[in-house]
C-alpha positions as CSV (number, residue, x, y, z in Angstrom):
1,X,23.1,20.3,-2.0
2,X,26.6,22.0,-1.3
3,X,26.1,21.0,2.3
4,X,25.7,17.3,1.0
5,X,28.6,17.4,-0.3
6,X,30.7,18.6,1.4
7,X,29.9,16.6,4.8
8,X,30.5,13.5,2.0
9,X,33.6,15.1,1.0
10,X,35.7,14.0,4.2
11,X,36.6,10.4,3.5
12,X,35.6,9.3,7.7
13,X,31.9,10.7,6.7
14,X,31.5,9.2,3.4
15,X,32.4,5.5,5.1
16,X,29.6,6.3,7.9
17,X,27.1,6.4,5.3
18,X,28.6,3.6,3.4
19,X,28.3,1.6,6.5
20,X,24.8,2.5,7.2
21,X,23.7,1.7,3.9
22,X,23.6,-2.0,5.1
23,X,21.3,-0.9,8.0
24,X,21.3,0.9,11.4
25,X,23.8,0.9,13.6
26,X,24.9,2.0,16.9
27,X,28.0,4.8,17.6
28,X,29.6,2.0,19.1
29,X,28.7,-0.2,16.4
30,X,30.6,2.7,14.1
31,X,33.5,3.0,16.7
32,X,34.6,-0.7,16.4
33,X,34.1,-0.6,12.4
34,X,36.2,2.3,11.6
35,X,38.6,2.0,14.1
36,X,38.1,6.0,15.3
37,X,37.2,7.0,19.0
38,X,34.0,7.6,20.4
39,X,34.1,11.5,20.1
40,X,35.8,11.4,16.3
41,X,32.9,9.3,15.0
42,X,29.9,11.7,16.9
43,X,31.4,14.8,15.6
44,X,31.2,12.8,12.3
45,X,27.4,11.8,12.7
46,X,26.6,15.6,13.8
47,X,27.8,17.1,11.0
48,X,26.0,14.0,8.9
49,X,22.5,14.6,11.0
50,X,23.2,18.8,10.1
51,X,23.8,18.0,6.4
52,X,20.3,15.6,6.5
53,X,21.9,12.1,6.1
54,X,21.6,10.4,9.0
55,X,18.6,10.3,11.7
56,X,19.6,9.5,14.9
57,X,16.4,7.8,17.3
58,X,17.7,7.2,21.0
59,X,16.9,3.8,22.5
60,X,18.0,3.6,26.1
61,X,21.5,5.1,26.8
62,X,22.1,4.0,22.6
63,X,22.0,6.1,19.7
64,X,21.2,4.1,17.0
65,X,21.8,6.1,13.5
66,X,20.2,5.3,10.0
67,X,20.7,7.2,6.2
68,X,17.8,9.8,5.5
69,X,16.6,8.2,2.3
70,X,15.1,11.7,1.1
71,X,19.1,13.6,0.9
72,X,19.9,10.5,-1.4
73,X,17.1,11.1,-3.4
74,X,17.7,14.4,-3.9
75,X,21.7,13.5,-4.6
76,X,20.4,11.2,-7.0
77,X,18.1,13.1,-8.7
78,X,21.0,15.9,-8.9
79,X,23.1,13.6,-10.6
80,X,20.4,11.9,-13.2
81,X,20.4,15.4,-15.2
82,X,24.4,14.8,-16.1
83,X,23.3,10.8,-16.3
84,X,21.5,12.0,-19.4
85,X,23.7,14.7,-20.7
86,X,26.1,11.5,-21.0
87,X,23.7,8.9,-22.3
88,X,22.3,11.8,-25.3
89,X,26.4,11.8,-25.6
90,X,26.5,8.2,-25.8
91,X,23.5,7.6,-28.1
92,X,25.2,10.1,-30.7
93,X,28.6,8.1,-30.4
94,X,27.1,5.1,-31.1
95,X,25.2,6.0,-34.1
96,X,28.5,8.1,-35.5
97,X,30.5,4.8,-34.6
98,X,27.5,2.9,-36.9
99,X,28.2,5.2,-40.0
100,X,31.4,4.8,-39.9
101,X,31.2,1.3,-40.0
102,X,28.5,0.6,-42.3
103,X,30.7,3.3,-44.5
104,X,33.9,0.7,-44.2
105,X,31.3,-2.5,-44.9
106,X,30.4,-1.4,-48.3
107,X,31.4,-2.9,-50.7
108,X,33.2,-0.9,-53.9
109,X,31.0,1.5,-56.2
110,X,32.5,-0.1,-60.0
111,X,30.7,2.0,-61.9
């Protein structure tokens, strides 16, 4: 996971993947899109491909590149265990929020 992370962590990286969310695309394709050169964006894709976010199938003289569905999964799956940490959190709020107001709401004990 660390490795995940941190080939997500350098901003160039994280807008390959957001680009390739859309679909495959061609290092050329990625080139023209963010504006970097040729070599900048294929040292980005390796260390994408190392970190197991990208395949890469070569077509001709292209390399076409797509997101490894399986990483995300595992980022996402990562990230669902503090997704309900904050929900339990949220749940709790709510019904302290509730007490409170039904506590303001009632009317005056005149006994």
């Amino acid at each position: 996971m660390n490795t995940i992370f941190s080939a997500l962590a350098e901003p160039h990286r994280l807008h390959i993947v957001e680009l390739l969310r859309d679909g495959p695309l061609t290092v050329g394709e990625i080139v023209e899109r963010l504006g970097l050169s040729q070599p900048q964006v294929s040292k980005h894709l390796r260390v994408l491909s190392e970190a197991g976010l990208v395949d890469v199938q070569p077509i001709a003289n292209r390399r076409v590149y797509k997101l490894r569905p399986q990483s995300l999964q595992a980022i996402d799956t990562w990230l669902g265990s503090f997704r309900r940490l904050w929900e339990t959190r949220f749940d709790r709020l709510e019904s302290y929020l509730e007490a409170i107001q039904a506590k303001e709401n009632k009317p005056p004990d005149r006994s």
